[in-house]
mmCIF file as gemmi writes it, N, C-alpha and C atoms, coordinates in Angstrom:
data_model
loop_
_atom_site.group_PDB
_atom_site.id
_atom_site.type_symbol
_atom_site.label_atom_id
_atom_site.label_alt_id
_atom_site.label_comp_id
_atom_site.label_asym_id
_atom_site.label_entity_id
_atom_site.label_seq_id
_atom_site.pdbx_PDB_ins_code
_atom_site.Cartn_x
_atom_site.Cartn_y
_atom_site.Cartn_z
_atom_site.occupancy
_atom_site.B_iso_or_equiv
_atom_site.pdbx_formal_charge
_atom_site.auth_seq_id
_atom_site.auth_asym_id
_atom_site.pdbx_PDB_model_num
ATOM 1 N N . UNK Axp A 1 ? 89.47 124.359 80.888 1 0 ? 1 A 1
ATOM 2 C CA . UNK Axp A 1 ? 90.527 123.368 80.847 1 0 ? 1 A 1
ATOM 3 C C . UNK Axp A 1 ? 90.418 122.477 82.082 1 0 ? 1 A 1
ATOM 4 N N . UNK Axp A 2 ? 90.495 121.013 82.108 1 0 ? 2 A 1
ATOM 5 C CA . UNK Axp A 2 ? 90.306 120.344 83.145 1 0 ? 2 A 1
ATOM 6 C C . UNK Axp A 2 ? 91.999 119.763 83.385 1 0 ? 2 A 1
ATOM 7 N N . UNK Axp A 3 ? 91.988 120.042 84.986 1 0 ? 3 A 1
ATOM 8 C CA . UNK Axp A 3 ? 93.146 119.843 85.535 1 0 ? 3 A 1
ATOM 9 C C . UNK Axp A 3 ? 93.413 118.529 86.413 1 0 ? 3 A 1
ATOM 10 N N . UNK Axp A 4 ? 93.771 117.457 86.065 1 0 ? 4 A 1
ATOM 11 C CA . UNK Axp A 4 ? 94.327 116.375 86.168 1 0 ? 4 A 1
ATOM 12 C C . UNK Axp A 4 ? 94.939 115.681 88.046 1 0 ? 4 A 1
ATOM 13 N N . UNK Axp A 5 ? 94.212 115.643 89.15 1 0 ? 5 A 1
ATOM 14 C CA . UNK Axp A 5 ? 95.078 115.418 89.875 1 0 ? 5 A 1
ATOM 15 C C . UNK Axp A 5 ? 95.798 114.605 90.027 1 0 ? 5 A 1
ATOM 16 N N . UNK Axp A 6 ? 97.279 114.603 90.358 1 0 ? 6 A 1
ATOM 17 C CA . UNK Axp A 6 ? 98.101 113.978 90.86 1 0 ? 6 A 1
ATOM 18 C C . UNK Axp A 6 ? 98.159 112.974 91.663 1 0 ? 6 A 1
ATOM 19 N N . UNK Axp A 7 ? 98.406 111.53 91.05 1 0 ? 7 A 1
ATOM 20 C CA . UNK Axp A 7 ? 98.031 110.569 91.378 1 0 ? 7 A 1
ATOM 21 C C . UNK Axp A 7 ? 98.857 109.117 91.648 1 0 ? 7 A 1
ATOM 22 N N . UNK Axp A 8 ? 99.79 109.827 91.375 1 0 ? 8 A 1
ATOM 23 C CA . UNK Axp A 8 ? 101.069 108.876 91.386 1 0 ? 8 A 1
ATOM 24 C C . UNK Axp A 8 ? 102.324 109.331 91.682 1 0 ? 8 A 1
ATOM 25 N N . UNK Axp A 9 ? 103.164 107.973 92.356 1 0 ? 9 A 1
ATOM 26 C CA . UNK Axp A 9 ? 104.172 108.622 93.245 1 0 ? 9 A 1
ATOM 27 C C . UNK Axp A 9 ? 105.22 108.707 92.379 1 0 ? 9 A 1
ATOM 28 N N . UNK Axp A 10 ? 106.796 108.636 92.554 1 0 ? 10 A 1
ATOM 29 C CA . UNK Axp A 10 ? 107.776 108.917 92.148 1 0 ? 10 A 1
ATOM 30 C C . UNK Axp A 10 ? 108.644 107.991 91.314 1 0 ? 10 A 1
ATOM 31 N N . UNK Axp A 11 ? 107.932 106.045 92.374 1 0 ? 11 A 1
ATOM 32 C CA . UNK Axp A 11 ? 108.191 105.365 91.362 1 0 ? 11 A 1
ATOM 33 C C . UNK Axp A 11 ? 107.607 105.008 90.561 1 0 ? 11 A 1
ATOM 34 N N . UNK Axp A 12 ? 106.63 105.392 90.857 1 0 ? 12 A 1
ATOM 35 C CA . UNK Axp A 12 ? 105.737 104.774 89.937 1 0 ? 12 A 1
ATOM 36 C C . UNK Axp A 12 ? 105.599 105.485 88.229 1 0 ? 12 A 1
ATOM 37 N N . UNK Axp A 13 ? 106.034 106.603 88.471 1 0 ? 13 A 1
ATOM 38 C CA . UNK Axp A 13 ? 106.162 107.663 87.433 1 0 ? 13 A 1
ATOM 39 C C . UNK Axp A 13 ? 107.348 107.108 86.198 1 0 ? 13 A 1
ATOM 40 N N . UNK Axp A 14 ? 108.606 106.864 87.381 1 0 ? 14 A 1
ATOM 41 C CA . UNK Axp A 14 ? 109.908 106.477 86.928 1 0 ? 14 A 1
ATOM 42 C C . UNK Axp A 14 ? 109.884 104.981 86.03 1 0 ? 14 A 1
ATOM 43 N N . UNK Axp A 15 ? 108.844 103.746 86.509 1 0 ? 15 A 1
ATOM 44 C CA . UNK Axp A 15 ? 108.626 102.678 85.701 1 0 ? 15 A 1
ATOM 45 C C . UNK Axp A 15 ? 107.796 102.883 84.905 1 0 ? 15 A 1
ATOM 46 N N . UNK Axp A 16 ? 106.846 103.919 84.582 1 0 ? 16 A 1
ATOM 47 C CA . UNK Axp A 16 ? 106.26 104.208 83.31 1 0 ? 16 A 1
ATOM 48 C C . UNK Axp A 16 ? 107.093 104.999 82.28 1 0 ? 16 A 1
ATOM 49 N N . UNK Axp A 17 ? 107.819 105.892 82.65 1 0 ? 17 A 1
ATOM 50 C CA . UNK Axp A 17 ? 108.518 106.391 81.748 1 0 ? 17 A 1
ATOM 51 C C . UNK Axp A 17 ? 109.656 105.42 81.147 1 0 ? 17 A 1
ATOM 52 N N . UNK Axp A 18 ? 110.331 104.41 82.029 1 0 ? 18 A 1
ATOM 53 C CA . UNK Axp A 18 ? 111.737 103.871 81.868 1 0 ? 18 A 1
ATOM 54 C C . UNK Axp A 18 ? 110.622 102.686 81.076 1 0 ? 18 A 1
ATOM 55 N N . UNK Axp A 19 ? 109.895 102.158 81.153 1 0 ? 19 A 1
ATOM 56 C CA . UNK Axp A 19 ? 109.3 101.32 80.354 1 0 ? 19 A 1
ATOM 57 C C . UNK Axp A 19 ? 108.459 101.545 79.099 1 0 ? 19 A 1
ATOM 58 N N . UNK Axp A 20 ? 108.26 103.075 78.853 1 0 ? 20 A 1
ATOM 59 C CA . UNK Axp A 20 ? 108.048 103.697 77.656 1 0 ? 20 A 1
ATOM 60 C C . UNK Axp A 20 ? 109.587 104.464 76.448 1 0 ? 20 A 1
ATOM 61 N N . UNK Axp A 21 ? 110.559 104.276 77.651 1 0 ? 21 A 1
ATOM 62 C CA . UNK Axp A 21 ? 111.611 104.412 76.736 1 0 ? 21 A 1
ATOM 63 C C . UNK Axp A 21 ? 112.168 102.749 76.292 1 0 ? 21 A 1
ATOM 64 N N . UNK Axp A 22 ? 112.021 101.851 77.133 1 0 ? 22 A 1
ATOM 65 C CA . UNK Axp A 22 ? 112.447 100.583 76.498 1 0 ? 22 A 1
ATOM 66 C C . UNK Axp A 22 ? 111.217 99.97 75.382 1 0 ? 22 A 1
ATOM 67 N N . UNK Axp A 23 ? 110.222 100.623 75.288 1 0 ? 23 A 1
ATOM 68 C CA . UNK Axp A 23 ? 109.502 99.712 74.212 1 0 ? 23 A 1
ATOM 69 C C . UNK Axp A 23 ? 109.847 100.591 73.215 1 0 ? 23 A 1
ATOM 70 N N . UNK Axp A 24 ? 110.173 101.992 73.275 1 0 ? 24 A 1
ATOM 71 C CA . UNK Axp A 24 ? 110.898 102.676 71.802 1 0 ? 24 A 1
ATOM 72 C C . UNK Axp A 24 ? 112.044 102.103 71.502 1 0 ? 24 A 1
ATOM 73 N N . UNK Axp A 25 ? 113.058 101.926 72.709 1 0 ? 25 A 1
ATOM 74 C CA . UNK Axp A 25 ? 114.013 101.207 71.787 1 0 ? 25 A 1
ATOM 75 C C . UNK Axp A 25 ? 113.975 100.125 71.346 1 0 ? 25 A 1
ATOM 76 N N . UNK Axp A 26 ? 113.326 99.152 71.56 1 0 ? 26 A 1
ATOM 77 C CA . UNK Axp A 26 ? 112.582 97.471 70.909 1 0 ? 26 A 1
ATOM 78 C C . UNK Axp A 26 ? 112.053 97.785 69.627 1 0 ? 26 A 1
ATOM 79 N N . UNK Axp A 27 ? 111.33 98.828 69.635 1 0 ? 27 A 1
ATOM 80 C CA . UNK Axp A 27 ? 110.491 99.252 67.973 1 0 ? 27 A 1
ATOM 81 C C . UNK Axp A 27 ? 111.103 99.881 67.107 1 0 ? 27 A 1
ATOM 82 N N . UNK Axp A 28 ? 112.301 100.627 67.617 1 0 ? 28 A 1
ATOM 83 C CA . UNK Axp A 28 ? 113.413 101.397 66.553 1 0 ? 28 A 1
ATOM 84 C C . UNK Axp A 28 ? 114.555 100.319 66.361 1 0 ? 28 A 1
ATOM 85 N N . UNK Axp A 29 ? 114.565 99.711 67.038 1 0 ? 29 A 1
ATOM 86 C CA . UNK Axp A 29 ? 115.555 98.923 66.891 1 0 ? 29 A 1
ATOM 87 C C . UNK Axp A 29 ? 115.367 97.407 65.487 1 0 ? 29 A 1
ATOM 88 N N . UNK Axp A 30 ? 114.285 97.092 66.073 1 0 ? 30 A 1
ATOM 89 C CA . UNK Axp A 30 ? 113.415 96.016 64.879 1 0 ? 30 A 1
ATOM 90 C C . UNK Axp A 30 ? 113.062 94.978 66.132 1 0 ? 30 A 1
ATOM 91 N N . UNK Axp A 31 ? 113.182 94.887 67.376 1 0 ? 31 A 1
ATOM 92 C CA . UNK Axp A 31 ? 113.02 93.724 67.76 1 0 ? 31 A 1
ATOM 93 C C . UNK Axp A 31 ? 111.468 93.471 67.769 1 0 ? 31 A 1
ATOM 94 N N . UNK Axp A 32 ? 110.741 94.863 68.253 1 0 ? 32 A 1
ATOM 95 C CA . UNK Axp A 32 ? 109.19 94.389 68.118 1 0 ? 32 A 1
ATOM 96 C C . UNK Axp A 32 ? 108.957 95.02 66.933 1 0 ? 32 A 1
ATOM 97 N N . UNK Axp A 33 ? 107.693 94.454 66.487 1 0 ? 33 A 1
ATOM 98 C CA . UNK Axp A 33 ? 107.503 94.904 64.956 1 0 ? 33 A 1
ATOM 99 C C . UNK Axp A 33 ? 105.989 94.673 64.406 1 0 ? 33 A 1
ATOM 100 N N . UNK Axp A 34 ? 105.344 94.851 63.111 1 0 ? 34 A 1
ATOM 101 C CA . UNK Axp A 34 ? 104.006 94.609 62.97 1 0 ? 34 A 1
ATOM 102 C C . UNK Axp A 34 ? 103.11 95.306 63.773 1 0 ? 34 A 1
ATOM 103 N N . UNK Axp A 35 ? 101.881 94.668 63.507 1 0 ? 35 A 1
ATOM 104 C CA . UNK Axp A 35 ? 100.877 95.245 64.743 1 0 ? 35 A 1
ATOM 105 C C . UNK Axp A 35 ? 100.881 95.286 66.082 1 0 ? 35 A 1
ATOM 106 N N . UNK Axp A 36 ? 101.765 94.497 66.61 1 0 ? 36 A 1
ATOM 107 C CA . UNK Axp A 36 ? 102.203 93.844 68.121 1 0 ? 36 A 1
ATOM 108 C C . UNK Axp A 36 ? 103.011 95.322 68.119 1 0 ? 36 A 1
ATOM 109 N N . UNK Axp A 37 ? 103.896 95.555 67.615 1 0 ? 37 A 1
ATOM 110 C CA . UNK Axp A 37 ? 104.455 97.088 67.273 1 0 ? 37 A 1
ATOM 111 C C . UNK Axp A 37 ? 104.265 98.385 67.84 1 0 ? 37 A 1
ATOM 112 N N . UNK Axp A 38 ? 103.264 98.238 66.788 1 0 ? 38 A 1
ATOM 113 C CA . UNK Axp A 38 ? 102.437 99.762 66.848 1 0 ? 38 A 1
ATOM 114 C C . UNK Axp A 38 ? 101.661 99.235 67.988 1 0 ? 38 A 1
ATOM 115 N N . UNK Axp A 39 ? 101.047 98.494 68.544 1 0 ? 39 A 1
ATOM 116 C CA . UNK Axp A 39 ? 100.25 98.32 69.73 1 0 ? 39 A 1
ATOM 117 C C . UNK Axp A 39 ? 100.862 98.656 70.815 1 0 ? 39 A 1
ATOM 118 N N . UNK Axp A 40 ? 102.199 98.21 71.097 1 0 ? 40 A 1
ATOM 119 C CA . UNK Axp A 40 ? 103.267 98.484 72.01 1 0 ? 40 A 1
ATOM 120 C C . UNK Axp A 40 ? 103.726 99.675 72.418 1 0 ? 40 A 1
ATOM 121 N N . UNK Axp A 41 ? 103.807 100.185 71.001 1 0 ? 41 A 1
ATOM 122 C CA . UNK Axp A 41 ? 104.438 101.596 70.808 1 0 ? 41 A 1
ATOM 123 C C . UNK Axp A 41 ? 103.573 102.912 71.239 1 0 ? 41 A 1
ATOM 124 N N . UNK Axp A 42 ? 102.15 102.536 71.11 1 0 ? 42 A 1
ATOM 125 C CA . UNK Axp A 42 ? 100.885 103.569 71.532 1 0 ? 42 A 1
ATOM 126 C C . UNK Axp A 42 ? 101.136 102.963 73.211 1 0 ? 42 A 1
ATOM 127 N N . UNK Axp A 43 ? 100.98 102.16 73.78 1 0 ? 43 A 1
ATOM 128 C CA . UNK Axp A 43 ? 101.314 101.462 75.141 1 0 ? 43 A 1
ATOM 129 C C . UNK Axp A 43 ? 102.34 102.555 75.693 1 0 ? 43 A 1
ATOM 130 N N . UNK Axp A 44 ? 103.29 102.352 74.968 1 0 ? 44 A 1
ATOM 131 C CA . UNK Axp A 44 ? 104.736 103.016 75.558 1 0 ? 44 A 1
ATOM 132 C C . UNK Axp A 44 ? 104.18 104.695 75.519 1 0 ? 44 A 1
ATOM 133 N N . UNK Axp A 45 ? 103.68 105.357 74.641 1 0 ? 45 A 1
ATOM 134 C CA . UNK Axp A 45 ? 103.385 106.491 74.403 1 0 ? 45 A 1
ATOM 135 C C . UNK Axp A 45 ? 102.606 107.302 75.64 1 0 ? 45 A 1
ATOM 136 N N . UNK Axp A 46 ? 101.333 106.193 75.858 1 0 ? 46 A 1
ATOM 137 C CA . UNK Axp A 46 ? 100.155 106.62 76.996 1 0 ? 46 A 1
ATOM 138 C C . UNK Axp A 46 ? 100.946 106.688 78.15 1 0 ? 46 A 1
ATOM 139 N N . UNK Axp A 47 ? 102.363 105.243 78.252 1 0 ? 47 A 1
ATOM 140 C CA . UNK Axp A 47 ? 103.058 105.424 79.502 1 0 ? 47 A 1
ATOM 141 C C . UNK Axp A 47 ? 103.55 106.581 79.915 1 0 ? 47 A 1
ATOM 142 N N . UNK Axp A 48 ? 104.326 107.431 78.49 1 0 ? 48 A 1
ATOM 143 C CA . UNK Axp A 48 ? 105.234 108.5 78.865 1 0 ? 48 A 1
ATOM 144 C C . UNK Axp A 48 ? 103.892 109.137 79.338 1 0 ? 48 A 1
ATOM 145 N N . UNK Axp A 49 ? 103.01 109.734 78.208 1 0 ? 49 A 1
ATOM 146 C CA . UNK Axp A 49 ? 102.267 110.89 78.928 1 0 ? 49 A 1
ATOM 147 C C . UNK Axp A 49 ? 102.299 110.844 80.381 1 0 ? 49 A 1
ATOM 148 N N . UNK Axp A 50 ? 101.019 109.688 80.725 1 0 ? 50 A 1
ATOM 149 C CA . UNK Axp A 50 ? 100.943 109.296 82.083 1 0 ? 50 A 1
ATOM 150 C C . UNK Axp A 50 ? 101.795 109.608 82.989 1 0 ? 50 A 1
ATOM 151 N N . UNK Axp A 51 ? 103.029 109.501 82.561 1 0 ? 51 A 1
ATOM 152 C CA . UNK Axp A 51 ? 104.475 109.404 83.628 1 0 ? 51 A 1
ATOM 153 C C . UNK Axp A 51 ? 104.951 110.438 83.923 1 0 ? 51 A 1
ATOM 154 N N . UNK Axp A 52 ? 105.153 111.397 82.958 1 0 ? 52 A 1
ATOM 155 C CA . UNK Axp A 52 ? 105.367 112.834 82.526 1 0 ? 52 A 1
ATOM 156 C C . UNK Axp A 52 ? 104.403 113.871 83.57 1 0 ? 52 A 1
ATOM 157 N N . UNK Axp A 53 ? 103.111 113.417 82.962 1 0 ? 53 A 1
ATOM 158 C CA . UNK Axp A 53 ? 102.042 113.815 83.436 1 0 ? 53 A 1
ATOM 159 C C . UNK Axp A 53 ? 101.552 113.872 85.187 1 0 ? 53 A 1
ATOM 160 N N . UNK Axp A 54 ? 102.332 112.596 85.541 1 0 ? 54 A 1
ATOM 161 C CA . UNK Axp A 54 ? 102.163 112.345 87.008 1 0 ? 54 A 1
ATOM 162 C C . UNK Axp A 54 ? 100.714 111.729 87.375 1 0 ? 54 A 1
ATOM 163 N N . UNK Axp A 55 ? 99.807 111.708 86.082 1 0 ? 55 A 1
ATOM 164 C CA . UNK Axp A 55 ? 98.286 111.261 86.333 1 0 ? 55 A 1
ATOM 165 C C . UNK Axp A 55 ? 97.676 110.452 85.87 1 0 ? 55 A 1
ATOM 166 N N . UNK Axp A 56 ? 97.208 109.364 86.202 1 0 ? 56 A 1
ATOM 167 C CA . UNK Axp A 56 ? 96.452 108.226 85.474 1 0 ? 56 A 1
ATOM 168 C C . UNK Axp A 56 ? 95.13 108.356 85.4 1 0 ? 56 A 1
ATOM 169 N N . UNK Axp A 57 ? 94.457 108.581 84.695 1 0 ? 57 A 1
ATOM 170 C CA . UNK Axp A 57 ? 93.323 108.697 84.221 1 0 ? 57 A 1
ATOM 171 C C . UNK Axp A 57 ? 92.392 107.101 84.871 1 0 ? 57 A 1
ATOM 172 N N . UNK Axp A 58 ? 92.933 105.551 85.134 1 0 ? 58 A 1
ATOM 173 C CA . UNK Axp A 58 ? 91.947 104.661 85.261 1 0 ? 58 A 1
ATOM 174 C C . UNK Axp A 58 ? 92.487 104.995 86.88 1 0 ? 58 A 1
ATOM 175 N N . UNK Axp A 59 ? 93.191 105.498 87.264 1 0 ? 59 A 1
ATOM 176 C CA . UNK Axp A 59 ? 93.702 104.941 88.98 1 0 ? 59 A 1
ATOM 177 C C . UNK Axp A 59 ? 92.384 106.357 89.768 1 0 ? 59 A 1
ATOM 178 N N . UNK Axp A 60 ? 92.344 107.455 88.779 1 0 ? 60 A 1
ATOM 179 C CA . UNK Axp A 60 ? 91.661 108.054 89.438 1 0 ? 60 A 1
ATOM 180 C C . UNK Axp A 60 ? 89.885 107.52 88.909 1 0 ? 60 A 1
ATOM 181 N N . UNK Axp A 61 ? 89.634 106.662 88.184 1 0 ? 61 A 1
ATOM 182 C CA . UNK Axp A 61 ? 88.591 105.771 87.77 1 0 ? 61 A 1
ATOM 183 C C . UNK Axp A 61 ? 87.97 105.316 88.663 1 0 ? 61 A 1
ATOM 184 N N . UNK Axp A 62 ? 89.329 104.359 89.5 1 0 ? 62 A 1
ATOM 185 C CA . UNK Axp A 62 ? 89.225 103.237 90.121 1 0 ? 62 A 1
ATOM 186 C C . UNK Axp A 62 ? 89.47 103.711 91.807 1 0 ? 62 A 1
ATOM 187 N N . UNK Axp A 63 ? 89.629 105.289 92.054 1 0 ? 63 A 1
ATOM 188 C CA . UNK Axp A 63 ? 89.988 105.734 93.225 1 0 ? 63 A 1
ATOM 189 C C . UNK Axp A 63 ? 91.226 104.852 94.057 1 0 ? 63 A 1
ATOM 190 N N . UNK Axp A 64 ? 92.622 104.983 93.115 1 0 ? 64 A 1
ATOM 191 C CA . UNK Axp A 64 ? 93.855 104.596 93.504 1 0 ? 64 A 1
ATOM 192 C C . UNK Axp A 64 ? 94.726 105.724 92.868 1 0 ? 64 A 1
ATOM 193 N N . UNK Axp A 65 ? 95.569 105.443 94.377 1 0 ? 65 A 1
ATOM 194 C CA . UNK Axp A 65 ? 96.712 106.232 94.194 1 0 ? 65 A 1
ATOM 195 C C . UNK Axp A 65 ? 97.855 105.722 95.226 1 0 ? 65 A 1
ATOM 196 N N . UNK Axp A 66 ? 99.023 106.151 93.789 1 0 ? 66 A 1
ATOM 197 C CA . UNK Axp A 66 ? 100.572 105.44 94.504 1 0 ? 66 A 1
ATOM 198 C C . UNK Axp A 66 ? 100.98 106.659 95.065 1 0 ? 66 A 1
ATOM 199 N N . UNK Axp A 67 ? 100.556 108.249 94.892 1 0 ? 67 A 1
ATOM 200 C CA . UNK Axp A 67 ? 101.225 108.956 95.375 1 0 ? 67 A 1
ATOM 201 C C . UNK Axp A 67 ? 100.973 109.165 97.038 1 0 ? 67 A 1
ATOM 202 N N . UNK Axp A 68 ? 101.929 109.434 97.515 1 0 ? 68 A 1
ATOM 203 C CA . UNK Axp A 68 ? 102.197 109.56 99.432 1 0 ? 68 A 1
ATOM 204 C C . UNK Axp A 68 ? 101.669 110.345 99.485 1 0 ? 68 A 1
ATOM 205 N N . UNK Axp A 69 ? 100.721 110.445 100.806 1 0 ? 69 A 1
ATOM 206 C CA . UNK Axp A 69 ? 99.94 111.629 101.675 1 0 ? 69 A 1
ATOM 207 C C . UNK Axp A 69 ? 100.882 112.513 102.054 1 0 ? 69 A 1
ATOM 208 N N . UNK Axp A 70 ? 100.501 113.668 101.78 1 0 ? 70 A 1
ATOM 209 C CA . UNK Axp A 70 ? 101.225 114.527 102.437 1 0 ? 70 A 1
ATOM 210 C C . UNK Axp A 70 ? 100.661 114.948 103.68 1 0 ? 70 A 1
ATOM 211 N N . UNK Axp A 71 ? 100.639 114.787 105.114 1 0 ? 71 A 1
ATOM 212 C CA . UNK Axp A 71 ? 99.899 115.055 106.296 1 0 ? 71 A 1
ATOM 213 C C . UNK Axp A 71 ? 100.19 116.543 106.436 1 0 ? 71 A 1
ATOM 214 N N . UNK Axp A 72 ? 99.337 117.325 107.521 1 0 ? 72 A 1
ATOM 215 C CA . UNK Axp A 72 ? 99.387 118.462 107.936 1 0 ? 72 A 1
ATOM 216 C C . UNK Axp A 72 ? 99.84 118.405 109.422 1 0 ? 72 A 1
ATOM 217 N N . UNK Axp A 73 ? 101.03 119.304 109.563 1 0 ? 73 A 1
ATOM 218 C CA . UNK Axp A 73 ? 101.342 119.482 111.223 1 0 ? 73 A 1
ATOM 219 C C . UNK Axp A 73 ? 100.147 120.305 111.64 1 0 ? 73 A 1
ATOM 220 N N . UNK Axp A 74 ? 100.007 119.477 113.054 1 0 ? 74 A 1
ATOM 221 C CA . UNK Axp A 74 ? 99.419 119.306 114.128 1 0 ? 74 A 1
ATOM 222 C C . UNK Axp A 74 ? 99.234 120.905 114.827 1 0 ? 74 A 1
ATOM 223 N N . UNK Axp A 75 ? 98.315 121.697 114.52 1 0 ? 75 A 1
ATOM 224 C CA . UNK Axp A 75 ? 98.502 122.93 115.228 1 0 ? 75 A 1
ATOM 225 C C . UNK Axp A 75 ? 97.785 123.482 116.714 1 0 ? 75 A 1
């Protein structure tokens, strides 16, 4: 099983998820619709995982990360 590191910070987590719950409610609702839709709606989906998940698959691609260093005291 391959384990995913952690790659993103807290807000960044929080605007993928809060922006995967507003494109469900746009698509249940009727405002987005068609293929633009379902395109949106897989968008919103990868967000939750991602967000949920805490891990982006292109940031660790692209060697980025929003999540904060955690430093080590000084011994």
């Amino acid at each position: 099983m391959i384990f995913m590191k952690i790659n993103m910070g807290i807000p960044d987590r929080a605007v993928r998820v809060l922006a995967a719950i507003a494109i469900a409610v746009l698509f249940f609702t009727g405002t987005i619709s068609g293929t633009w839709g379902y395109v949106l709606l897989g968008v919103g989906f990868i967000f939750l995982l991602t967000g949920i998940a805490g891990s982006c698959p292109l940031y660790s691609l692209f060697g980025f990360s929003t999540c904060p260093v955690k430093k080590n005291p000084v011994k």
